[in-house]
N, C-alpha and C positions, 0 to 999 in steps of 0.2 A: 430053405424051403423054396419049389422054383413053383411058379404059378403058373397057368398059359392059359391066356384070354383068348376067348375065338371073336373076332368081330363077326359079329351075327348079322352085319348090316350085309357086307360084301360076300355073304354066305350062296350058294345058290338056293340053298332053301330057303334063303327069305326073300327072296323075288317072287312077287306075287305076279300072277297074268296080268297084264294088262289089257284093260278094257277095251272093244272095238272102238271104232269113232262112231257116232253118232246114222252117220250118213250109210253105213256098212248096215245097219242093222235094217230087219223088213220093217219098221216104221219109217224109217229114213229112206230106206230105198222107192215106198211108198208117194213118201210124200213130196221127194225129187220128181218123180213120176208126174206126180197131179201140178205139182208147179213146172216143169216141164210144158205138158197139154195148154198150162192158163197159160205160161208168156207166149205158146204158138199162136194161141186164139186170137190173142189179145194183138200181137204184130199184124197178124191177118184183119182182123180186123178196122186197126187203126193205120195202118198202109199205109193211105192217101194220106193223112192227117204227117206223120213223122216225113211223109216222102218231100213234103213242099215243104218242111221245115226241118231238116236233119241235120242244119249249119247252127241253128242254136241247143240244140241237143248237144253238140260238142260243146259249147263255152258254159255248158249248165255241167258237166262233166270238169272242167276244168276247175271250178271251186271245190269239188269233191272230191277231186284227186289229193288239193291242194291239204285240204283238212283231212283226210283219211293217211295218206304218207306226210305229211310232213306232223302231225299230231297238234294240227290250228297253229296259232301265231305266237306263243309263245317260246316255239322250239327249243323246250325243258330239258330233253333228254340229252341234248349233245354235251353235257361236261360229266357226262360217267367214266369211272376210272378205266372202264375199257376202251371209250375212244381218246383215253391219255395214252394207252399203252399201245393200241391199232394208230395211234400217230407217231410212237418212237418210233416203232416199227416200220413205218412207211420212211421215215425219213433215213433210217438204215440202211433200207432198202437201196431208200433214193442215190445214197452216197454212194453205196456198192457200185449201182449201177454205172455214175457218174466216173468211178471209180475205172470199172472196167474197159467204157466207152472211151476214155481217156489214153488208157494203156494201149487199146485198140487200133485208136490211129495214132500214137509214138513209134506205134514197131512197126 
């Protein structure tokens, strides 16, 4: 007796739409809009104020940088097993490379 499972996952009927992003939709579009006008004001506004002080604006930028990409001080994420496998791979690479640049200038 033969059986035949359909994987119903990888089916096209079971792909459902996927939702707009947020920012697509007319509340989103909206509300870009109005914060849009408030950062204009608000630059016009405070002008003078950022214009004699725009050099610490940058090193107020650099803590934030530091903690939004790097994810703060503990830098948890680097022993996933994908950056085990993106570092075989790079040193693959590396050899190849080493490899080829080698033969390059032999011949």
């Amino acid at each position: 007796m033969e059986h035949q499972h359909s994987n119903s996952h990888n089916s096209p009927q079971h792909n459902s739409p996927q939702k707009a992003p947020w920012w697509k939709s007319p509340s989103g579009i909206t509300a870009i809009f109005f914060i849009a006008i408030a950062g204009y004001l608000l630059l016009r506004e405070h002008t003078a104020h950022i214009g004699n002080n725009w050099i610490w604006l940058i090193f107020l930028v650099c803590p934030l940088m530091h903690v939004f990409m790097h994810g703060g001080h503990d830098h948890g994420g680097h022993d996933s097993p994908h950056d085990e496998a993106d570092n075989e791979a790079y040193q693959r690479g590396l050899e190849e490379g080493r490899k080829q640049s080698n033969d390059k200038h032999f011949h």
